[in-house]
N, C-alpha and C positions, 0 to 999 in steps of 0.2 A: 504493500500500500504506500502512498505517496506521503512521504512526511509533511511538515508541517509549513516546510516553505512553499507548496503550491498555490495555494488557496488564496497567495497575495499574487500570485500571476495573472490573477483570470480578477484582482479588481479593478472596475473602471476607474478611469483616471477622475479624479475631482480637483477642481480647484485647491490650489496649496499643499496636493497630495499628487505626486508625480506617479504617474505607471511604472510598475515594478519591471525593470530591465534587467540582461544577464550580468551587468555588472553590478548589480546590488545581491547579486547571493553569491555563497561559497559552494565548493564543490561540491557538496550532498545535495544546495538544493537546487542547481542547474543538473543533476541527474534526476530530481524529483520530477522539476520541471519537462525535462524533454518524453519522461515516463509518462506525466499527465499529457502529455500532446502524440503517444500513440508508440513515441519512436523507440529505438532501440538504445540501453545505455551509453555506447560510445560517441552516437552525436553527441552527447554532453559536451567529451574535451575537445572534439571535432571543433563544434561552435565556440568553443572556450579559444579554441587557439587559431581560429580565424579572428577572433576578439582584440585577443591580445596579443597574439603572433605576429599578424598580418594586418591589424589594424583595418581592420574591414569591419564594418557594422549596420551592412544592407547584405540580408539573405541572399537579394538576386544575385549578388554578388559571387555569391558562395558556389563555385562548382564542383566542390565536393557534398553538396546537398542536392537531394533529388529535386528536381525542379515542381514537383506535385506538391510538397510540403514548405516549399520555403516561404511562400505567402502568410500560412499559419503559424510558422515561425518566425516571421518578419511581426506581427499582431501580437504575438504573447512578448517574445523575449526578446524585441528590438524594435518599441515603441519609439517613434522621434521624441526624443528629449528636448532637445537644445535644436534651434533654426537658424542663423547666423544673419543679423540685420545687417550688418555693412563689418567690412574691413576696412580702415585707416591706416595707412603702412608712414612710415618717416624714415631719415638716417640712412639715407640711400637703402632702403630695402629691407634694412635688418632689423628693422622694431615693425611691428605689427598688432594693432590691437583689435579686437573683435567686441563685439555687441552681441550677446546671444538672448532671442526670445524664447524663453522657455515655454512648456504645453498649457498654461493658464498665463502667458501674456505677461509675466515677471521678465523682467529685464537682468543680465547679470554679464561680468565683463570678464573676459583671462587677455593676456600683453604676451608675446611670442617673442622673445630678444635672443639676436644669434652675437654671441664674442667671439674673440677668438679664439678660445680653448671652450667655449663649451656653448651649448643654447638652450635658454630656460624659458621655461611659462610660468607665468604667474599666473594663480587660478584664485576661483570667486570659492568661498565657502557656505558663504549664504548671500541672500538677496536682501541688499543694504545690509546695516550692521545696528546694535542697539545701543555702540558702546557710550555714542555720542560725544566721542569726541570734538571739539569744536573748529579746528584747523582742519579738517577732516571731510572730505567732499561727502563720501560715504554717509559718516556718523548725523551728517547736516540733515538726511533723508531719512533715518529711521529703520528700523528691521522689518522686512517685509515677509520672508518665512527663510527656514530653515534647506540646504539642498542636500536633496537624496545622495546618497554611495554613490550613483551611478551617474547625476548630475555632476559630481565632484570630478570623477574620472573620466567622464566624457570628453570633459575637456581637455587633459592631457590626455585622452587619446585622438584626439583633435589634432590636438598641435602636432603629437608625434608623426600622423599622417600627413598633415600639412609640410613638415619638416622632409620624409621620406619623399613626398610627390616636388621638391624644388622650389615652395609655395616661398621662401621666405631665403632673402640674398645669400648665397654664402655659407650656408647653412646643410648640413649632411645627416646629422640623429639629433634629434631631443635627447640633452644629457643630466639635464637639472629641473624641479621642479620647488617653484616657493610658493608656501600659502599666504601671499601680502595682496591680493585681492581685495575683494568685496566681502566681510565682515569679519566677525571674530573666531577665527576658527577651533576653539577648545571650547565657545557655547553650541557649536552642534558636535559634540562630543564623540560619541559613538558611531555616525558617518563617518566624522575626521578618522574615526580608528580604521575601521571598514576603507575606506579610500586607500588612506596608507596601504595597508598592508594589499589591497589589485594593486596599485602602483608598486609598489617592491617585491613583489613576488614576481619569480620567473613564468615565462608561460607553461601552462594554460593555466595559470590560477594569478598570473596580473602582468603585467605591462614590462618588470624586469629591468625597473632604474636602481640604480643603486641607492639604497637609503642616505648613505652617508652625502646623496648631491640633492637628496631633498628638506626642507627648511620647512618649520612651519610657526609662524609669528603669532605674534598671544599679546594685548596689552599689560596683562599679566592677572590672569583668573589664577591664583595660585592653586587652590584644591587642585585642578583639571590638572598643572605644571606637574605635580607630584607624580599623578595620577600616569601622564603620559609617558612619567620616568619609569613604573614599575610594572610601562606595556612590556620592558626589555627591547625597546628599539634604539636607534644608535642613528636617527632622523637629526640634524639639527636644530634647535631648540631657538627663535627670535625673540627679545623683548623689547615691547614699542616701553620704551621710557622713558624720554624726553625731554627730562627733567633729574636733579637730584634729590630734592627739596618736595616734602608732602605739600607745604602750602601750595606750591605751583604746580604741582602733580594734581591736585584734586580738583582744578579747574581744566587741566590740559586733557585729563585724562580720568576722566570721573568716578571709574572704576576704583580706583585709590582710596577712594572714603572706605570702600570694605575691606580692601585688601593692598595695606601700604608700602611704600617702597621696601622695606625690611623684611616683610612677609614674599615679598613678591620675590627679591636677591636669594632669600633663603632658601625658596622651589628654588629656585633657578641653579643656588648648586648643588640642590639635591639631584636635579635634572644632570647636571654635569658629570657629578659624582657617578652615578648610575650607566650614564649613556657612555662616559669616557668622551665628551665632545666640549670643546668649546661652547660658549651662549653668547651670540651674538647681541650687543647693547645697540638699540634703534633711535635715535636721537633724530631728529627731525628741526635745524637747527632756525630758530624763529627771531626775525628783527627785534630788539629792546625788549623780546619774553624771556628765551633761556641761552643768550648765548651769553652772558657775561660772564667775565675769568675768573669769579670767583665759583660760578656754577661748573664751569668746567675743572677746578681744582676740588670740590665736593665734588662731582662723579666719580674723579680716580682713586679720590678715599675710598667711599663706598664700595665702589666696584673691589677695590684690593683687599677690604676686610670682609666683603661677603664671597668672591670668587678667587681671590689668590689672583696665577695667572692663567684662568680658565675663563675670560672675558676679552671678548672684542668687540670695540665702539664704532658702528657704524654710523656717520653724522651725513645725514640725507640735507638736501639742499631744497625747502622746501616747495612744492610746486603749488603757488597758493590756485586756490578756484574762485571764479568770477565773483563778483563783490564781495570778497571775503576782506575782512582787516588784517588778514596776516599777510605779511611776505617774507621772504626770503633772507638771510643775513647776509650782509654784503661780504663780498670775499675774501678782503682784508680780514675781515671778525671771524670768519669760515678759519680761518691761515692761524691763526690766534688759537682759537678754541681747540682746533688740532691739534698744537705742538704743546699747550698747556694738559691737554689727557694724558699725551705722551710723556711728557715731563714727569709726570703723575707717576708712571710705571705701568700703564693701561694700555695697549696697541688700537693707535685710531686711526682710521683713515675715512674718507671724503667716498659714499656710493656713488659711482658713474650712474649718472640720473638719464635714460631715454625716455625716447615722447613728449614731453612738452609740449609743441605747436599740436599733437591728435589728443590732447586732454586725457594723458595718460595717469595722471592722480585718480587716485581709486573714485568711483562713485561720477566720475565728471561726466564721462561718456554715457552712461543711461541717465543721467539728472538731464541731459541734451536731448534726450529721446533715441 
């Protein structure tokens, strides 16, 4: 008899509730699934590793499946998720961002950037974010729901195909994936887990990036931080902190009132201790808010008595969004703020920012429509 993952194959899609696709179950229950659809067990890894093998996710596609059944195949376990509104490309070629309409008309964004040593997506974890941040394109819009497993990894398997077909300059495999999208990805908890582990697993059971080149940024929900130290993954760990200082943390970063910078360092080297990874510090550095030298000499404090030297500052150049009162700190102050963490005994460097002119700041491209 079919266990227990079938029964969510065969429900119709609802608003804020996505159709259950192959990449939201694990292997028992795409053999459950293929059983409740008539077929024989080994379509399971068949379909699995046209998935994630071959990056293919249209039946017709499939000619290793009989052509009589791929249509009711195509219906259960490879419902269109994500529709692609437009691509905006920049930077000769090598940044690319997408607009996905999702099956209830949600809007949600992933960025394709190819380097020279590697090419990463940044993908959406949910549609908008609730963290509310206020520099924050995203956080200015609010949480609109949470995305499925298979939303999550759609999207890198998106890219990956996109990458594989020449779609993007320069570019030969998707080699890294970060969760700095559209929202906070340790409130949809148990997805994020699910996704991770189809993205790091080899095929036919997920996509086969190596964990160590995937990242996944947290304002800092500390519970969750713990929590994702003791999955036993070895994922790199981000925290948007922005700040040293709780007064100014709890306005930047609202989240802070329950869970303060001290609680949040604390996950963070449990996260490290555990994972054996560095934790990337996310600073985001803001005209006359947090760049002055006396904030960048408290970061490297802090940062040295909660992490040792199992911290890296990454000071992002902020991309403000339209009518917003923030901007940017001018580059001299950038130059400053740098060599003062460093001085600190903290390693900081300046994130190479793409997109700019395609309103690559999270939230900006669907707040456009």
């Amino acid at each position: 008899m079919p266990g227990p993952s079938l029964p969510l194959v065969f429900d119709a899609p609802r608003r804020g509730r996505p159709p259950v696709h192959l990449a939201d179950l694990d292997a028992d229950g795409r053999v459950d699934a293929v059983v409740g659809l008539g077929l024989p067990r080994f379509r399971a890894d068949q379909l699995a590793r046209q998935y994630y093998g071959r990056l293919c996710a249209d039946p017709a596609e499939m000619t290793d499946l009989p052509a009589a059944v791929r249509e009711a195949v195509g219906q259960r376990l490879f419902p269109t998720l994500m529709t692609p509104v437009r691509h905006i490309a920049c930077d000769d070629g090598t940044t690319r961002k997408t607009l996905w309409r999702l099956h209830d008309g949600t809007m949600v964004e992933s960025v394709l950037m190819g380097y020279a040593d590697r090419t990463t997506v940044c993908v959406s974890s949910q549609a908008g974010c609730g963290m509310a941040c206020p520099f924050c394109a995203t956080g200015q819009g609010g949480l609109d729901r949470n995305l499925s497993t298979a939303e999550i990894v759609d999207q890198v398997r998106a890219a990956a195909r996109a990458v594989a077909d020449g779609e993007l300059a320069g570019a030969r495999r998707l080699s890294n994936v970060v969760f700095m999208g559209m929202g906070e990805p340790l409130a949809n908890y148990n997805r994020l887990r699910d996704a991770l582990l189809r993205i790091i697993s080899p095929a036919p059971d997920g996509l086969g990036i190596s964990q160590r080149s995937v990242t996944v940024s947290t304002v800092g929900l500390a519970p969750a931080i713990r929590r994702l130290a003791d999955e036993g993954l070895q994922v790199r760990l981000a925290v948007s902190l922005h700040t040293p200082d709780d007064e100014l943390r709890d306005t930047l970063v609202p989240v802070n009132n329950r869970w303060p910078i001290d609680e949040v360092l604390a996950a963070a080297r449990h996260y490290a201790d555990r994972s054996g990874r560095r934790v990337s510090i996310e600073y985001a550095l803001i005209r006359d808010v947090n760049d002055q030298p006396w904030r960048a000499r408290l970061l490297s404090t802090r940062l040295r008595q909660h992490l040792g030297n199992l911290a890296h500052v990454n000071v992002i150049p902020l991309n403000p969004t339209p009518g917003s009162e923030w901007d940017a700190a001018p580059k001299d102050v950038e130059r400053r703020f740098v060599a003062l963490v460093n001085e600190g005994g903290v390693a900081c460097t300046v994130r190479d920012t793409r997109g700019r002119e395609i309103s690559a700041a999270c939230g900006q491209l669907a707040a456009e429509g």
